[in-house]
C-alpha positions in Angstrom: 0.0 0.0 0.0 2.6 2.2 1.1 5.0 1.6 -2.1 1.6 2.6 -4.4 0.8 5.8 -2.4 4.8 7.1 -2.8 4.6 5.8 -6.9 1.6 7.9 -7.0 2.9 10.9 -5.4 6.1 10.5 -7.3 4.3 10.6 -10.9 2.1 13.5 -9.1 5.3 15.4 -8.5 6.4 14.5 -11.7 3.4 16.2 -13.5 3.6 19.2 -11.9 7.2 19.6 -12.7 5.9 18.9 -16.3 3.4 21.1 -16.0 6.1 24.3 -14.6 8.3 23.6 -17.2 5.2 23.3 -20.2 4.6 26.5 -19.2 7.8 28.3 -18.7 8.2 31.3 -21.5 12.1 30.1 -21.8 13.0 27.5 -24.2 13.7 24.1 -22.5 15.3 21.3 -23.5 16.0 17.7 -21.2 19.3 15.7 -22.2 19.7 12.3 -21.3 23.4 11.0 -20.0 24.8 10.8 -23.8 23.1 14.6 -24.8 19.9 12.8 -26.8 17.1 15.0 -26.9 14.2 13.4 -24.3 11.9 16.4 -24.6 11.4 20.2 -24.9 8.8 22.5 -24.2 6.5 24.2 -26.0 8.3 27.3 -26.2 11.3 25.0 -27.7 9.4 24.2 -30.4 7.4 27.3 -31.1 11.0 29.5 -31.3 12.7 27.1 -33.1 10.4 26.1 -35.8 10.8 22.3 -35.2 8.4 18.9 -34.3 9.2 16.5 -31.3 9.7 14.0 -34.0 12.1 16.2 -35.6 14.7 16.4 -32.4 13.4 13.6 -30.0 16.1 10.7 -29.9 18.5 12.9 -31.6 22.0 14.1 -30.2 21.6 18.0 -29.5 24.4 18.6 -31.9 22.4 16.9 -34.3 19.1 18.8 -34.4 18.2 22.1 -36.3 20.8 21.6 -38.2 23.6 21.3 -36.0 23.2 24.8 -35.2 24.1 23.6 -31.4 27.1 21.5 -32.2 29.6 24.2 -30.4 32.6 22.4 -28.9 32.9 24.6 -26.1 29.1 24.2 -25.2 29.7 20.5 -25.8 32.4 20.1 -23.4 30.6 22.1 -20.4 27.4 19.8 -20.9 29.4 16.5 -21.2 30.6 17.4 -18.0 27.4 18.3 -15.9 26.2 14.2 -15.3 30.3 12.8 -15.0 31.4 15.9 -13.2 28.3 17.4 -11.5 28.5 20.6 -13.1 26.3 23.1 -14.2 26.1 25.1 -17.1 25.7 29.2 -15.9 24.9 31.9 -17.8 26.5 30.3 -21.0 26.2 33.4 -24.2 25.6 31.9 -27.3 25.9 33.8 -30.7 25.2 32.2 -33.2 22.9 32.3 -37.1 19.9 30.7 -36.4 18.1 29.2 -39.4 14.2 31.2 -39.6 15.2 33.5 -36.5 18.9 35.4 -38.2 21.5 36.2 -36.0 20.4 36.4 -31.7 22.0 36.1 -29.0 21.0 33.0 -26.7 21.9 32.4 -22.5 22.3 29.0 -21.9 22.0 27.7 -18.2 21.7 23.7 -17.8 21.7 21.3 -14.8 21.6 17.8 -13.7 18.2 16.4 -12.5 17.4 13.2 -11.1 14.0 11.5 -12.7 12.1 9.8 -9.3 10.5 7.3 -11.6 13.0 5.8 -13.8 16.1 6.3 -11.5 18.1 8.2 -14.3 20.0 11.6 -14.9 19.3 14.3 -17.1 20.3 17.4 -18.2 17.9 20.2 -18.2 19.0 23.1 -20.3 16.8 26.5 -20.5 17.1 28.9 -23.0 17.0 32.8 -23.2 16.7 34.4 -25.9 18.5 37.6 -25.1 18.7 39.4 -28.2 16.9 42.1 -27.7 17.3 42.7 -24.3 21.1 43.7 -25.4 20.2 45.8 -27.9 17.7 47.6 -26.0 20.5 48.0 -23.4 23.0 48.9 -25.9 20.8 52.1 -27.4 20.3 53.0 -24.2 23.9 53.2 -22.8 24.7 54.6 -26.2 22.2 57.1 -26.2 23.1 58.0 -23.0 26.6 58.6 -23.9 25.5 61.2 -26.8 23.5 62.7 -24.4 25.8 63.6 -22.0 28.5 64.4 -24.8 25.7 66.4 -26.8 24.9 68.5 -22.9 28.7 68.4 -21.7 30.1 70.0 -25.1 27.5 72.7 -25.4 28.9 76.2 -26.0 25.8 77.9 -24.3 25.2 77.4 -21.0 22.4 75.1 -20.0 20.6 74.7 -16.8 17.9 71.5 -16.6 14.7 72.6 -14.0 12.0 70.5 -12.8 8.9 72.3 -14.2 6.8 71.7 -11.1 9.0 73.1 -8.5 11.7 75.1 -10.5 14.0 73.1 -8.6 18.1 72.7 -10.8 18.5 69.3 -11.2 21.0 69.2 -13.9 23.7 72.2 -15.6 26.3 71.7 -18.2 30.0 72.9 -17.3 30.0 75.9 -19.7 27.4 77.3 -17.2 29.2 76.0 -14.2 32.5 78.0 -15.6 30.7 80.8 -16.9 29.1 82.1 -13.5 31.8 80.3 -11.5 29.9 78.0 -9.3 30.1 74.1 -8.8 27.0 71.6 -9.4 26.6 71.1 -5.9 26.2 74.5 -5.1 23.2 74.8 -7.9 21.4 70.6 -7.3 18.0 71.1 -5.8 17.7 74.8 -5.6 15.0 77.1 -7.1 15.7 79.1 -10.0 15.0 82.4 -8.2 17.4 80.9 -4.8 20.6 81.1 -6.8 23.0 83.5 -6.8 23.8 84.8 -9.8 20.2 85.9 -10.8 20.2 89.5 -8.9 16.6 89.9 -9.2 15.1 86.7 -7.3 11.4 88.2 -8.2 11.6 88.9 -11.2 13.2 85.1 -11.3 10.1 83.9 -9.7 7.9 85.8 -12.3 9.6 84.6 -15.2 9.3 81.1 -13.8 5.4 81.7 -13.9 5.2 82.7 -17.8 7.3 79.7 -18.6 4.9 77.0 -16.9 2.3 78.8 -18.0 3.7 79.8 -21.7 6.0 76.7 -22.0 8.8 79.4 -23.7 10.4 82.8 -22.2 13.3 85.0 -23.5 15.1 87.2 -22.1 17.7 89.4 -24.4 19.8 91.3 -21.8 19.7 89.8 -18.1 21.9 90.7 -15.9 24.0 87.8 -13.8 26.8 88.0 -11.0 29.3 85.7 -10.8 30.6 83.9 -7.5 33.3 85.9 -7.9 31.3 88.9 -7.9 31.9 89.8 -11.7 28.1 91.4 -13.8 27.8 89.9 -16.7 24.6 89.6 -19.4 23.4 87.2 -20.6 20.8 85.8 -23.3 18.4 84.1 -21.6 15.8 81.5 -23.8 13.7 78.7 -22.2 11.8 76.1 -22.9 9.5 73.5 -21.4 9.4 69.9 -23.2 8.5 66.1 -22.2 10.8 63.6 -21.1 9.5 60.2 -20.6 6.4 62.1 -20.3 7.0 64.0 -17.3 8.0 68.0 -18.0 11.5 69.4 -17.7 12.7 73.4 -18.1 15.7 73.7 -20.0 16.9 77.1 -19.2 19.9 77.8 -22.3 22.1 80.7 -21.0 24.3 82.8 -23.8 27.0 85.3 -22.3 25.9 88.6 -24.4 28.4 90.7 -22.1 30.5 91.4 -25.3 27.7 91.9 -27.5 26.1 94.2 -25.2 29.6 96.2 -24.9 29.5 96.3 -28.7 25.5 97.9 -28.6 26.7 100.4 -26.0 29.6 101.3 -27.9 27.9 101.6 -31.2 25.3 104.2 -29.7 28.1 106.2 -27.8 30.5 106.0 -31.1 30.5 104.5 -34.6 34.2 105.5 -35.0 35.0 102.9 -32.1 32.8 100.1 -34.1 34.3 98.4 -36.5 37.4 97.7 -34.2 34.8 95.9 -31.8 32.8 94.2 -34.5 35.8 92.8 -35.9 36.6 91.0 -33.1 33.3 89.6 -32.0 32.1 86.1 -33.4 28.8 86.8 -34.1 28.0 87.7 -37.9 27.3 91.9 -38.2 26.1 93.9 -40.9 25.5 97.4 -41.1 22.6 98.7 -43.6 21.4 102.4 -44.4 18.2 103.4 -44.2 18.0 102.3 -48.1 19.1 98.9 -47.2 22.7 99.3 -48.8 25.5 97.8 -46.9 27.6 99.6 -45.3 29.4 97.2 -42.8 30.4 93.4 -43.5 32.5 91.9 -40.8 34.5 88.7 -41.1 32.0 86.7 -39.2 29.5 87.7 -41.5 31.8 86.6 -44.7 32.0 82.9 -43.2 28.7 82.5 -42.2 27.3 83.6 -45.0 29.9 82.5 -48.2 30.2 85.8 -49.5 33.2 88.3 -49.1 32.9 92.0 -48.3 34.2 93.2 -51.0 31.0 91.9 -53.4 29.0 92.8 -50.6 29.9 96.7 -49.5 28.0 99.4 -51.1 25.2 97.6 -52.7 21.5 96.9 -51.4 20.9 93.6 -49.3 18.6 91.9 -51.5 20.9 92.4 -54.4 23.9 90.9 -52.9 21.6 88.0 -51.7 19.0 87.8 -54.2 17.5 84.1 -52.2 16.7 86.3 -49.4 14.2 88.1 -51.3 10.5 88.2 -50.2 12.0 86.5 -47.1 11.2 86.7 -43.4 14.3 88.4 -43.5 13.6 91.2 -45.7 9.9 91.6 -43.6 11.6 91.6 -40.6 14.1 94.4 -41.6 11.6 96.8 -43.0 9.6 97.0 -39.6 12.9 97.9 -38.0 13.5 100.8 -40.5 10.4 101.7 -40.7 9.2 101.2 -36.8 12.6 101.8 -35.6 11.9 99.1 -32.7 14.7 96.2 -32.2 13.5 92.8 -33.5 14.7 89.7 -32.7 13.8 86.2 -34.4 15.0 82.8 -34.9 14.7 81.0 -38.0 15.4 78.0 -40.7 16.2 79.7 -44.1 16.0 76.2 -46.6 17.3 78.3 -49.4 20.6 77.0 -50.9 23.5 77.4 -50.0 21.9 79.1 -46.9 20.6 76.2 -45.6 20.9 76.5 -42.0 19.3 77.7 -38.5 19.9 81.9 -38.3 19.0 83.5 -34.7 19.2 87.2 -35.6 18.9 90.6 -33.8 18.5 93.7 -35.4 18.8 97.4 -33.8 18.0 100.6 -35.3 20.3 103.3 -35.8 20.9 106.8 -36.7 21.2 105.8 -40.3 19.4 102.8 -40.7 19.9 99.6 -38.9 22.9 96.8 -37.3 22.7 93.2 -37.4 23.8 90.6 -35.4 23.2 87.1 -36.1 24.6 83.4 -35.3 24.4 80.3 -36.7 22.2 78.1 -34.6 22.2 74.9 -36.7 24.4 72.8 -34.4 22.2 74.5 -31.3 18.9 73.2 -33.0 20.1 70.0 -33.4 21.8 68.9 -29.9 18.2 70.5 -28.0 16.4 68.0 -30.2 19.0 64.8 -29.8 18.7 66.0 -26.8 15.2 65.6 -26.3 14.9 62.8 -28.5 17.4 60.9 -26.6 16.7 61.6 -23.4 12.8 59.6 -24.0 15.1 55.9 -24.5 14.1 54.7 -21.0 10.3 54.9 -21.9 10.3 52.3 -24.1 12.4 50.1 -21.7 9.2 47.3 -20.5 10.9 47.1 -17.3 11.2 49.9 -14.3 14.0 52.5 -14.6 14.6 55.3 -12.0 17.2 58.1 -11.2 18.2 59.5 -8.0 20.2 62.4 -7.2 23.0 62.1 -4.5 21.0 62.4 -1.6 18.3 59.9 -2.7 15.3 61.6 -4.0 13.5 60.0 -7.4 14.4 62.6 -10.1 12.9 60.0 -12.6 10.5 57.5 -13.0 9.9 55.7 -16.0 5.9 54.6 -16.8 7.3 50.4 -16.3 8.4 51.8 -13.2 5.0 54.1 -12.1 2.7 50.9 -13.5 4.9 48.4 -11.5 5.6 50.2 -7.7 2.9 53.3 -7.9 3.6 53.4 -4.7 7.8 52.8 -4.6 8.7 54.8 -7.8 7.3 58.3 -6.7 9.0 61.6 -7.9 10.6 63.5 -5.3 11.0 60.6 -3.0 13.8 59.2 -1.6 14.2 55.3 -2.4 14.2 53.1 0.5 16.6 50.8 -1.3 19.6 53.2 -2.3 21.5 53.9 1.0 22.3 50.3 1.1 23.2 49.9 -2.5 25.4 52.9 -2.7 26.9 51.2 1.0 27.9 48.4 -1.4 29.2 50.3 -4.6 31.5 52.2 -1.9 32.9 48.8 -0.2 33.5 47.4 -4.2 34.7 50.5 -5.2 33.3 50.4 -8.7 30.6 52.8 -10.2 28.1 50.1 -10.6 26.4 47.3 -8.5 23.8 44.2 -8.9 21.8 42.4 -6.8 19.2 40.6 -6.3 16.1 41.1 -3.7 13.0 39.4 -2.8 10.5 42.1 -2.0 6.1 41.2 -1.5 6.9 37.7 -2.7 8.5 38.4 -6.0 11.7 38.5 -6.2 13.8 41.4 -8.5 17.4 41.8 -10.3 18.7 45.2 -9.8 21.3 47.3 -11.3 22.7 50.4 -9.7 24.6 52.4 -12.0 26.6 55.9 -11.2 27.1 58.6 -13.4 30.4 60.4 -12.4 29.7 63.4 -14.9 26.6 64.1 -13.2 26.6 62.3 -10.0 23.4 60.9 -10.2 22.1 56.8 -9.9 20.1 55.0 -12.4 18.2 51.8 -11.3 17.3 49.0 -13.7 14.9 46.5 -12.1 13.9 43.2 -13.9 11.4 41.2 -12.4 13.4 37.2 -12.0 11.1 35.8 -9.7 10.3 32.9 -12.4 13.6 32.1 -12.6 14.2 32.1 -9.1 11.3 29.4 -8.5 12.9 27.0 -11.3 16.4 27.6 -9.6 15.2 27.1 -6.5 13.6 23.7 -7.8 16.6 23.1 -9.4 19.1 23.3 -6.4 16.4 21.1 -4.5 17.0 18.4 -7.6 20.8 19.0 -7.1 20.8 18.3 -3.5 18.7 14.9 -4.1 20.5 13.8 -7.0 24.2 14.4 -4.4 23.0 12.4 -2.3 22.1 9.8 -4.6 25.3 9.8 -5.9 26.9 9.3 -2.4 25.0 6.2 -2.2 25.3 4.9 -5.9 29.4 6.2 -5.0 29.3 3.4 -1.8 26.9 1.1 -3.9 29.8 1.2 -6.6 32.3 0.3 -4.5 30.8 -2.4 -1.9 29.8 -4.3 -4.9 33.3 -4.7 -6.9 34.8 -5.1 -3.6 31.9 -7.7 -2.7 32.0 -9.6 -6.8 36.0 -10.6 -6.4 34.8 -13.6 -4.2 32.7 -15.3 -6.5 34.9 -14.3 -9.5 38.0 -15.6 -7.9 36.1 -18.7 -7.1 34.6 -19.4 -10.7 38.4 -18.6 -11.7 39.8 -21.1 -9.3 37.2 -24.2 -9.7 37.2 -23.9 -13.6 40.6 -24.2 -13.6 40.6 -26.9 -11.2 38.3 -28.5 -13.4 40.9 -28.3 -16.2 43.6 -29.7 -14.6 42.1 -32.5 -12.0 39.6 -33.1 -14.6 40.5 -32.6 -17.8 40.1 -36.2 -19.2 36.7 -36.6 -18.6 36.3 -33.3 -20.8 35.8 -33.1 -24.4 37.2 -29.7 -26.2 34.0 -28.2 -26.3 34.0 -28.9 -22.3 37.5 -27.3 -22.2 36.4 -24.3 -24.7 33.6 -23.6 -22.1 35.9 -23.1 -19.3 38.4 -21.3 -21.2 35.6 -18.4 -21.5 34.6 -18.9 -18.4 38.1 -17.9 -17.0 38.4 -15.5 -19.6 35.3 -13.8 -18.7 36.2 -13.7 -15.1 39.8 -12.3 -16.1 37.5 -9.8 -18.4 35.3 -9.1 -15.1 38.4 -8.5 -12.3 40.2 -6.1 -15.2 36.3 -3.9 -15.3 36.1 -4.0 -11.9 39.6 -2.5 -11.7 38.9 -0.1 -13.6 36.1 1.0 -11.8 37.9 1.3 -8.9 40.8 3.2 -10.9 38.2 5.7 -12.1 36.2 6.3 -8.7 39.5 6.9 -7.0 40.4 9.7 -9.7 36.8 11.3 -8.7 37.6 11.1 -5.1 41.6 11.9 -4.4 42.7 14.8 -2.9 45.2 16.2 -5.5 48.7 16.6 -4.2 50.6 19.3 -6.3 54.3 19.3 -7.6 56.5 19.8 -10.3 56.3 16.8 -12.6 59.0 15.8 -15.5 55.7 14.2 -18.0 58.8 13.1 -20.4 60.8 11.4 -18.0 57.7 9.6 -16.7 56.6 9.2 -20.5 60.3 7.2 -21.0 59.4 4.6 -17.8 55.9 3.9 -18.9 57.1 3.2 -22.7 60.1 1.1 -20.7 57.5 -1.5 -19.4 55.6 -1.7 -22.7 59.3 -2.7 -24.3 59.9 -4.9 -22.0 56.2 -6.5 -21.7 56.4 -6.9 -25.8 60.2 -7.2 -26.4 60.1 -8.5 -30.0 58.3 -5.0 -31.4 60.1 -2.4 -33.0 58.6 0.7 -32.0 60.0 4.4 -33.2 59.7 6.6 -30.3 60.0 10.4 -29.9 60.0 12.2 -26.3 60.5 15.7 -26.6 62.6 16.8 -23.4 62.0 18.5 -20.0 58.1 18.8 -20.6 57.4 20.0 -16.8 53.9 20.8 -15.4 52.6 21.1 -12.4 49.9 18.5 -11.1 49.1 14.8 -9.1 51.8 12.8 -9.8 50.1 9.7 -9.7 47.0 10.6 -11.7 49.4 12.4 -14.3 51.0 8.5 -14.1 47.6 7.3 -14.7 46.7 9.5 -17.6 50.5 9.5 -19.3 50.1 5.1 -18.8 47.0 4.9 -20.8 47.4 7.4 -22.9 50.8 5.6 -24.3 49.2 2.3 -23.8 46.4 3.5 -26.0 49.1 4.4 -28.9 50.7 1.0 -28.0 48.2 -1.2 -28.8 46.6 0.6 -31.8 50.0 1.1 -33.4 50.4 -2.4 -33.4 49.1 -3.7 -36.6 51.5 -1.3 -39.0 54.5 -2.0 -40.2 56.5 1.1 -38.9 54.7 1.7 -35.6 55.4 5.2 -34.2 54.8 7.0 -31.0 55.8 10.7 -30.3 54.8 13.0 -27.2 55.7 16.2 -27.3 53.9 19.9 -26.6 52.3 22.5 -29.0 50.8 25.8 -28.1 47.2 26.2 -28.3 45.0 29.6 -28.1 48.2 30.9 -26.2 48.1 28.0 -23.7 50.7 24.6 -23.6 48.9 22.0 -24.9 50.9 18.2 -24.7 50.0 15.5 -27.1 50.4 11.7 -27.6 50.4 10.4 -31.3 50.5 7.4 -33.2 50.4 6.2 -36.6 47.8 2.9 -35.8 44.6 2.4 -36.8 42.8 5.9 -36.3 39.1 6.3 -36.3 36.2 8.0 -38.1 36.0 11.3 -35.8 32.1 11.4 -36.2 32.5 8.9 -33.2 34.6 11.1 -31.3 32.1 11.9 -28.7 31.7 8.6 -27.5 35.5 7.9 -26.9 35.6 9.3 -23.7 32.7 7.8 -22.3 33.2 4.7 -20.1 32.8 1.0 -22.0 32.6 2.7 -25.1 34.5 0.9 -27.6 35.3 1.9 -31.2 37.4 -1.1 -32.2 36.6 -5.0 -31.4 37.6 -6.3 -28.5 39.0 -9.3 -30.4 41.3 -6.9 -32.7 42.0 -4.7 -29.8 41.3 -6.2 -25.9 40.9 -3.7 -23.4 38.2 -2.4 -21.0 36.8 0.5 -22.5 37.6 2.7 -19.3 40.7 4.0 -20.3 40.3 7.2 -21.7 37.4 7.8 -19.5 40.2 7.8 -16.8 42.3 10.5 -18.8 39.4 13.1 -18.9 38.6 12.7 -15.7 42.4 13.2 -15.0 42.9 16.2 -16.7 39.8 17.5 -16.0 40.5 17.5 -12.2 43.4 19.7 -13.2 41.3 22.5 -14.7 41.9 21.4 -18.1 40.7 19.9 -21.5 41.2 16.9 -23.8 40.9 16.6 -27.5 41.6 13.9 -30.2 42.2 13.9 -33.5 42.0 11.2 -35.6 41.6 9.6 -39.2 40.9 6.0 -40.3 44.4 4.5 -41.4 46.6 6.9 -40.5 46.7 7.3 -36.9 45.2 9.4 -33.3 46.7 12.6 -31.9 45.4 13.2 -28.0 46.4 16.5 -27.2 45.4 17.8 -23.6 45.9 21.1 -21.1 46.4 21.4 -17.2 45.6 24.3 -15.6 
């Protein structure tokens, strides 16, 4: 009764597992011990275009077109069932037939099956593709952000439009009044310094929420330093990531504004000044012939002052003709009122943003005017850029230094309305920015388990503007199947312990009977032999050879659990002198063959002597025996270089193999060649792997039929 009920809960719990992993968005895939597809979700097949009749029964580097036969992924899952590995956060790029070129995460463990007793491999897939070029455009458009602000040749202050608070300023405004960021973070426009009239601040404030654009021409500023200066003052209010910013853009007009002074005091002083200047400046009479044509002007424009001077504007720049220009400069003539306008002209070659100011004078009118192309362009990269984080599906958030939520992105406001508020301080910073201070690195990842779901999150720190930015991906899926999946691992180590002590209790336990069928059949053959016919005698000849075949196994079994279990002892070991001892006993055990031999000298690593023995015995034994049906057997062990590491190798010039069989040659009892051509156990190279593997490194063959094997092999 009782073994029914525990059947019945074990295909119960193995139903629901089904269920989980039917249902799991990932990809999945389960392996059995030699990497043959068993099954795959739903997902699997959906992604991948392909049937369960199509990969079921298959090798995985077999299916989809061998699109999964990657050595490197090959060696880490031949290892997870022989080794008890697991396979972490393996990146796969790679052309997938149907899907192009993506990016795929590979994480595979071992997992014990209740009902049939075996081990499998379950690998899930993540398709990560998009994910890193999401996060790429982001951190790229962040960059030209920041370059776009940082590089500005206007001053530029970024406001919170509720409060007017300064949450961000470029460093031309920082040298230009002479202040540092932290002096300006977090106050109100009107609390600074260098704006002398904190009312009329306040006011101007107002018109711009209420306006969403003020400009001021001539503002007067004080430096930290005490210095007046005037300034140019345009803002704007636009949406980012649909909240409202102010950027405030702040031009130093004190030399322009000399220049105005100096032209309405004395026009014998101008030109000197309007040389100098870098604004383009014309002069026009009141007929609209130019008088005045600085050098500014000349490179801004394409056309010298000499074809310029002394004829009328719209003559010397006929495209400008029945232009906003040409308006614009009549009602200052004619009203004799400043006017000042920003605007595209799309004619050719004048194909550019113009911001121009033009002043009336005693004899007609002056003309100042930049190029605002560049200008135009970084506000709206600028603006454009800055919206990336609202298409991210997941929550993002900024903080200034002292903790308080300068951003929110609508993932984040959806997810934790009640977390992700701005002008809050985070409750999770101080103890993240603890940690990016004890690692001393500018960014940081964790993981947290918060209201039962649990969350990745990644703390990053802008130096240029000392501020945090929080990515947070929701992983509490993944944490349920790892948490299922280190519950497997714990069960299945246990059941290894036992099979371990299993193992060895029963090839300790079988050498009593086999030494007994050993000793009566031959007992039988010698006391006995004339009562036996030769089919008698051929009987217990297999019977002993068996038994001889059995003890040899059983040997070997022992040989390889030891290599699992021993503590490594470390030293410097001569492989070539060793290499001469073992190739010493084969002479001597076979002293008739003629065998060519090449040791190269002084091969010295560093390793277990005595599995380095075991490996170096069987890998020459190997070359030994196959080598022995040619006529001009060689053997050579010597050391290449290999993806700048020392790679040693053992070659022959026997038999070879077909190397579409190579993955089985390191798998205990797997035999390529008859036993009656070539005796042996099968365990062997099995023994090597797990050698070198315990010393951090990896084994290779290569092989062709006729012409002999290479092994080559690293330690670590």
């Amino acid at each position: 009764m009782a073994s029914k009920q525990t059947k019945q809960q074990l295909q119960e719990s193995l139903e629901y597992c089904e269920n989980i992993v039917s249902t799991i968005r990932e990809p999945l895939l389960v392996l059995d011990a030699d990497l043959r597809v068993i099954s795959a979700n739903r997902s699997f097949y959906r992604q991948f275009s392909v049937t369960s009749q199509e990969i079921e029964g298959k090798l995985i580097y077999e299916i989809c077109n061998g699109q999964w036969n990657v050595p490197k992924l090959r060696g880490l899952l031949e290892d997870i069932l022989p080794q008890n590995t697991s396979l972490d956060d393996f990146e796969l790029d790679h052309e997938f037939p149907g899907l192009g070129r993506r990016s795929m995460l590979l994480n595979a463990r071992r997992i014990h099956d209740g009902v049939s007793k075996e081990q499998k491999i379950l690998l899930a897939i993540e398709d990560i593709t998009d994910r890193k070029r999401v996060e790429h455009e982001m951190v790229s458009s962040e960059l030209r952000y920041r370059r776009l602000f940082e590089t500005a040749q206007d001053g530029i202050l970024i406001l919170n439009a509720q409060s007017g608070e300064i949450t961000d300023a470029n460093p031309f405004l920082l040298n230009m009044v002479g202040y540092s960021l932290e002096d300006l973070l977090g106050k109100k426009l009107w609390e600074i310094g260098f704006f002398k009239d904190s009312k009329a601040s306040r006011q101007a404030f107002q018109v711009l929420q209420s306006k969403g654009y003020v400009r001021y021409e001539d503002l007067p500023l004080e430096t930290k330093d005490g210095q007046a200066i005037e300034v140019e003052f345009v803002s704007n209010s636009y949406a980012i990531d649909g909240e409202k910013v102010i950027q405030c853009n702040i031009r130093d007009i004190t030399v322009r504004k000399r220049v105005e002074q100096g032209l309405e005091k004395s026009r014998s002083r101008m030109a000197n000044i309007l040389s100098s200047i870098s604004d383009g400046f014309f002069a026009l009479d009141s007929d609209f012939t130019v008088t005045y044509f600085n050098q500014a002007a000349e490179q801004m424009l394409g056309r010298a002052a000499s074809v310029v001077l002394n004829r009328h504007l719209f003559e010397a720049f006929p495209e400008a003709k029945g232009s906003i220009f040409e308006e614009n400069y009549t009602r200052v003539l004619k009203e004799k009122k400043p006017c000042y306008f920003e605007t595209y002209f799309g004619v050719k070659p004048f194909e550019n943003w113009y911001d121009v100011r033009a002043f009336p004078s005693e004899d007609g009118m002056v003309v100042f005017f930049q190029v605002t192309t560049e200008r135009k362009k970084a506000e709206a990269e600028i603006s454009h850029l800055a919206s990336f984080p609202e298409l991210n599906p997941n929550p993002v958030l900024e903080f200034d230094q002292s903790g308080i939520i300068v951003y929110v992105n609508p993932a984040g406001k959806t997810r934790f309305p009640d977390l992700m508020v701005l002008g809050r301080k985070h409750p999770f910073l101080i103890d993240l920015d603890i940690m990016m201070e004890k690692t001393g690195i500018n960014s940081f990842a964790r993981d947290i388990h918060v209201r039962d779901f649990w969350y990745e999150q990644r703390l990053a720190y802008a130096v240029p503007t000392k501020t945090y930015r929080l990515y947070v991906r929701d992983i509490t899926a993944r944490k349920k199947v790892e948490e299922e999946l280190r519950q497997r691992s714990s069960e299945l180590e246990a059941s290894n312990k036992e099979l371990e002590a299993f193992s060895y209790s029963v090839s300790h336990d079988l050498r009593a009977p086999l030494r007994s069928m050993a000793g009566f059949s031959s007992a039988l053959l010698e006391d006995y032999a004339d009562n036996l016919d030769e089919q008698g005698k051929q009987y217990l000849k297999k019977i002993q050879d068996s038994s001889e075949l059995m003890g040899q196994l059983m040997d070997g079994l022992l040989k390889l659990s030891r290599v699992t279990r021993k503590d490594l002892s470390y030293e410097n070991v001569n492989l070539s002198d060793m290499a001469k001892m073992v190739l010493a006993e084969l002479e001597k055990s076979e002293p008739k063959r003629e065998v060519q031999v090449k040791i190269a000298p002084d091969i010295i690593v560093y390793g277990d002597r005595n599995l380095l023995r075991l490996a170096i015995e069987n890998l020459l034994s190997n070359a030994w025996k196959f080598s022995s049906k040619v006529a001009e057997p060689q053997i050579e062990m010597g050391m290449v270089d290999h993806d700048g590491k020392k790679a040693y190798f053992v070659r022959d010039n026997g038999v070879g193999f077909d190397m579409i069989y190579a993955n089985k040659l390191f798998q205990p009892f797997q035999r390529l060649h008859m036993a009656s051509d070539f005796p042996g156990t099968g365990i062997g190279l099995a023994t090597v792997q797990r050698v070198v593997r315990r010393h951090g490194g990896e084994i290779w063959v290569d092989a062709k039929v006729g012409e002999g094997t290479t092994f080559y092999f690293t330690l670590n």
